[in-house]
C-alpha positions as CSV (number, residue, x, y, z in Angstrom):
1,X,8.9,6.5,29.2
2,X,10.4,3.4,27.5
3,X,6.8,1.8,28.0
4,X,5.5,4.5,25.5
5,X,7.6,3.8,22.7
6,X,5.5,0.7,22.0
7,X,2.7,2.4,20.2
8,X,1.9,4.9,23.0
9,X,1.4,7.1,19.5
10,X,-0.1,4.7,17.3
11,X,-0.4,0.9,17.4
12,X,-1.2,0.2,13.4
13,X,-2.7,-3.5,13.0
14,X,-1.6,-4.8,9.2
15,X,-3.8,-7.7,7.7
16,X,-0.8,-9.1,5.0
17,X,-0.6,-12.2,2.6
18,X,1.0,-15.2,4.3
19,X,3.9,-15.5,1.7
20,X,5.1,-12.0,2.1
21,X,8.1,-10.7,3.9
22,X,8.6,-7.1,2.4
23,X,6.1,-4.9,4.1
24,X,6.4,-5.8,7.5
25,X,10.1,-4.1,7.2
26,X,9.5,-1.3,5.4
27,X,7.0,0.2,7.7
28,X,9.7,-0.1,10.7
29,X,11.6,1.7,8.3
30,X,9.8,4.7,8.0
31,X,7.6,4.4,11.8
32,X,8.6,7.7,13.5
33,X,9.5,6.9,17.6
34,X,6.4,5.7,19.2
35,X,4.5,4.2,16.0
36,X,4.4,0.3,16.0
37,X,3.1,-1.9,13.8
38,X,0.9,-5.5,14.8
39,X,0.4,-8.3,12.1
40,X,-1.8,-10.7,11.0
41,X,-1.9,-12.9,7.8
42,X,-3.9,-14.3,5.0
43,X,-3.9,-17.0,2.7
44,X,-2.5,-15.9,-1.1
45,X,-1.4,-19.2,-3.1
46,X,-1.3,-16.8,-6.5
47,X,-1.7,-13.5,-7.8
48,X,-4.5,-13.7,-10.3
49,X,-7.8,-12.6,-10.5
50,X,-9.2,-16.1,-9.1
51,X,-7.2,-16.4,-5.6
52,X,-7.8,-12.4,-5.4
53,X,-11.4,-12.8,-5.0
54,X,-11.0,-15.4,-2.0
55,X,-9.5,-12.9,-0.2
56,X,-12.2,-10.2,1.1
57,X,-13.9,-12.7,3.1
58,X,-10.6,-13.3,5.1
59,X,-9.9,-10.0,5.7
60,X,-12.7,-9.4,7.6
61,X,-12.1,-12.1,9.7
62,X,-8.3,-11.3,10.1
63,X,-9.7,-7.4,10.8
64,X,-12.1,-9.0,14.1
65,X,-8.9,-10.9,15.0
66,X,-6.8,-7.7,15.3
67,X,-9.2,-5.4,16.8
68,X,-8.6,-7.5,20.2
69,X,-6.1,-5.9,20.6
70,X,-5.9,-1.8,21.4
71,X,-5.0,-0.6,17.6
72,X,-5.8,2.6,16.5
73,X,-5.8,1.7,12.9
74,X,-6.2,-1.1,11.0
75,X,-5.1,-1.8,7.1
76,X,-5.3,-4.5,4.4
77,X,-1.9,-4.5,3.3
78,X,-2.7,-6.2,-0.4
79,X,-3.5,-3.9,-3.3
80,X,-4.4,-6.3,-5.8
81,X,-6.7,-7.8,-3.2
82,X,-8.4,-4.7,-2.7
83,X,-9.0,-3.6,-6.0
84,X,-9.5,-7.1,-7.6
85,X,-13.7,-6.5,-7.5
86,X,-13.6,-2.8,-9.2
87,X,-14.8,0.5,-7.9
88,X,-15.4,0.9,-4.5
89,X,-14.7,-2.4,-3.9
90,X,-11.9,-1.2,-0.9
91,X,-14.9,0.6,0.0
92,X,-17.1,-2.1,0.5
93,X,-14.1,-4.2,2.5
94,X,-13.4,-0.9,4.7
95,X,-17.0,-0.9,5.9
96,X,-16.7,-4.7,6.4
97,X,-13.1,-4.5,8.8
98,X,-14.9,-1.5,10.4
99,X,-18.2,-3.6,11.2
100,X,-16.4,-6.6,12.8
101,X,-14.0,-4.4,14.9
102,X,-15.6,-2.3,16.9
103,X,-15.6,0.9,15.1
104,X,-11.2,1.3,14.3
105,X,-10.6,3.1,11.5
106,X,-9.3,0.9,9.0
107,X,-8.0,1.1,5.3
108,X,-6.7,-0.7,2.7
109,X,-3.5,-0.4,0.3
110,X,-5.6,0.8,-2.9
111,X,-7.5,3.3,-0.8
112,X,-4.5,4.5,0.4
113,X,-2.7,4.9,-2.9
114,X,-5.6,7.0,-4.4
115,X,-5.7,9.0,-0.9
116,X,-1.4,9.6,-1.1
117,X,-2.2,10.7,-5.1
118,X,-5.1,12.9,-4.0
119,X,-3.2,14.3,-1.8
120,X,-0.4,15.4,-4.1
121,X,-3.0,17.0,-6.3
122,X,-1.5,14.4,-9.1
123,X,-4.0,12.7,-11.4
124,X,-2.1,11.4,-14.5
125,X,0.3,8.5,-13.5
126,X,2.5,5.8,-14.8
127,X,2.9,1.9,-12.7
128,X,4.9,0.0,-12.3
129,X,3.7,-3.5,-10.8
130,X,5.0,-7.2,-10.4
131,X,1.5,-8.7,-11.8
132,X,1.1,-9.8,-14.6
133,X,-1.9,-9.0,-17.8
134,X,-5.3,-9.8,-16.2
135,X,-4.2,-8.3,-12.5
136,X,-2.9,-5.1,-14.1
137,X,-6.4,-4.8,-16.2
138,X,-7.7,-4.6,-13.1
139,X,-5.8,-2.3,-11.1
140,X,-5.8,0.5,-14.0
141,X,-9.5,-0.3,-14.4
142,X,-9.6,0.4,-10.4
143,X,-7.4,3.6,-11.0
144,X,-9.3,5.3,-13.9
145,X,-12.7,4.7,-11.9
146,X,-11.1,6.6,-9.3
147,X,-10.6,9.8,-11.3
148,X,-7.2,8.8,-12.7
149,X,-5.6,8.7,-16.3
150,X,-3.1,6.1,-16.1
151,X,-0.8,6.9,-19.2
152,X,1.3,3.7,-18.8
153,X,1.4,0.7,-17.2
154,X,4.4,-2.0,-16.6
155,X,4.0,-5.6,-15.0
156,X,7.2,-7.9,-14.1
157,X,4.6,-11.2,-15.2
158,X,5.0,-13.1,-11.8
159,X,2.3,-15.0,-10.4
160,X,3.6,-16.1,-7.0
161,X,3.9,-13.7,-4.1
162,X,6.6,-15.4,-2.7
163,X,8.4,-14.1,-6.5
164,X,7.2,-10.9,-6.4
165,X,9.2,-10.5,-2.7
166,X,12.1,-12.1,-4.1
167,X,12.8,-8.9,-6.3
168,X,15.6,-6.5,-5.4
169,X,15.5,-3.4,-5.5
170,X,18.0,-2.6,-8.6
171,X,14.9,-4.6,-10.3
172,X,12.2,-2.2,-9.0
173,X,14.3,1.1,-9.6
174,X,14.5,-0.2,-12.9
175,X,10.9,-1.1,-13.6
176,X,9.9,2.5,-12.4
177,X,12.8,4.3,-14.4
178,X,11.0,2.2,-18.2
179,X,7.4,2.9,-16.9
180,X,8.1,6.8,-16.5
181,X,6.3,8.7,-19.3
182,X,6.5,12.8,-20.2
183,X,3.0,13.2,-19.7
184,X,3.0,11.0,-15.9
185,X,2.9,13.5,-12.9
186,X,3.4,10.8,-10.8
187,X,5.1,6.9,-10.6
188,X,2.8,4.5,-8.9
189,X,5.1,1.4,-7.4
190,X,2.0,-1.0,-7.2
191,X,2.0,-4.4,-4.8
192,X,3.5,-4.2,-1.4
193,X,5.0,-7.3,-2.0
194,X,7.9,-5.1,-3.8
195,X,10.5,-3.8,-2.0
196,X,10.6,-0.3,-2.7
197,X,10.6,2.3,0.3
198,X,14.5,2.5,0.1
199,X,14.5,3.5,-3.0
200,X,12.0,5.7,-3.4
201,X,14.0,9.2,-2.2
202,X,16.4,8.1,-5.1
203,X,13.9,7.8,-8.0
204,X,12.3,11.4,-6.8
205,X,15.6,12.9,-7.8
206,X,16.3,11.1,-10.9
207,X,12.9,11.5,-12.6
208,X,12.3,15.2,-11.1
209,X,8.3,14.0,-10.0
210,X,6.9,11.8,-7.1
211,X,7.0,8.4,-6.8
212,X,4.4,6.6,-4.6
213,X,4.4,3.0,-3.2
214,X,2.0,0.8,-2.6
215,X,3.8,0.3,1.3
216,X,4.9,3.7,1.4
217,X,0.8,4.7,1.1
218,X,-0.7,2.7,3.0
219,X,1.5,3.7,5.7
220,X,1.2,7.2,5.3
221,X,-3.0,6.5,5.3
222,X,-2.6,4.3,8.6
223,X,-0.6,7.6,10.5
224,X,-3.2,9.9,9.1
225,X,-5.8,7.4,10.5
226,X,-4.3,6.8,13.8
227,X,-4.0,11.4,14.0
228,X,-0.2,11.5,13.7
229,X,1.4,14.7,12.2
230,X,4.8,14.4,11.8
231,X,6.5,14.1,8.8
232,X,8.7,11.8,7.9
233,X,12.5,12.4,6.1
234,X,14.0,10.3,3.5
235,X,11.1,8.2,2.3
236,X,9.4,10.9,-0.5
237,X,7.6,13.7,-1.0
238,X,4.6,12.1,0.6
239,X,5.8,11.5,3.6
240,X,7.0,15.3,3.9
241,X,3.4,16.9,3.0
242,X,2.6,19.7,5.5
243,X,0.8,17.9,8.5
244,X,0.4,14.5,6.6
């Protein structure tokens, strides 16, 4: 019985940027008994447009590397990196990861956030992100293509990932509290280098509406992907919808 704990439900295989240490965490956080998680990294020296581009090539690659192992799901774990190229772009790297390992199911963190959105019926948002101008064109470009009205959007300015992971979580409560707006159904927590999950319970009850994150999404997409239907306390409204 112990044996099955070690993703006898789901084994999840996470593609992340090299300088991160936020996500990793946060999905033990939330991974119901049986769910594991299996990691792999890529090379991210900054967060602008330029390095963002270099990074679809890798993923593939990092994707055929994980599928040698027995996962039932595999996700890029980088928004900006999968939204960097426009629509469909994630949709184009999806088909990629999928082609190179063996047929898994595999996702990436913007995919995921429009999927979590989707799924709460919410299409007028507000985000809040770590990037800074040119990166946050990008991702509300990314958004609107996608169906979505994005009626504010907030960036911290930082250009190294190892920065963005360095923020505490006062700082991202914060961030999410100025980027609400009255006509937002929804908070979007963009980047999962930004530590968030923790948090997220707390800013559902202060600003009455759900708040999605980038980790918390993509994480929620991976147990959909991998066919597991339980839901999960304490981590938002997402993770509570009715059969995931």
């Amino acid at each position: 019985m112990s044996d099955f704990s070690y993703g006898g439900r789901a084994k999840i295989g996470l593609i992340y940027p090299a300088p991160g240490w936020v996500m990793e965490p946060e999905f033990y956080l939330m991974a119901p008994w049986g769910v594991s998680t299996y990691t792999t990294r890529i090379s991210l020296k900054h967060v602008n447009v330029a390095e963002l581009r270099k990074l679809g090539d890798q993923s593939v690659e990092a994707a055929e590397l994980l599928a040698q192992a027995p996962l039932d799901v595999i996700a890029l774990g980088c928004t900006s990196g999968s939204f960097v190229n426009g629509s469909r772009y994630d949709q184009e790297l999806i088909e990629k990861m999928e082609g190179v390992s063996g047929g898994i199911p595999c996702t990436t963190t913007s995919t995921a956030v429009v999927a979590a959105l989707k799924a709460l019926h919410v299409t007028k948002i507000a985000v809040a992100t770590p990037y800074i101008d040119e990166v946050n064109l990008k991702a509300k470009n990314f958004l609107e293509a996608e169906g979505l009205d994005v009626v504010n959007i907030k960036g911290l300015g930082l250009l190294q990932d190892i920065e963005i992971d360095r923020q505490d979580m006062e700082t991202v409560y914060r961030l999410a509290k100025e980027v609400d707006h009255v006509e937002a159904q929804a908070i979007v927590i963009l980047c999962t280098g930004l530590r968030s999950v923790p948090i997220i319970e707390a800013l559902e009850n202060d600003l009455g509406k759900p708040v999605i994150s980038a980790i918390q999404a993509t994480f929620w997409h991976c147990l959909r992907l991998s066919g597991v239907r339980e839901n999960v306390e304490g981590y938002g409204s997402l993770l509570r919808i009715e059969g995931l």
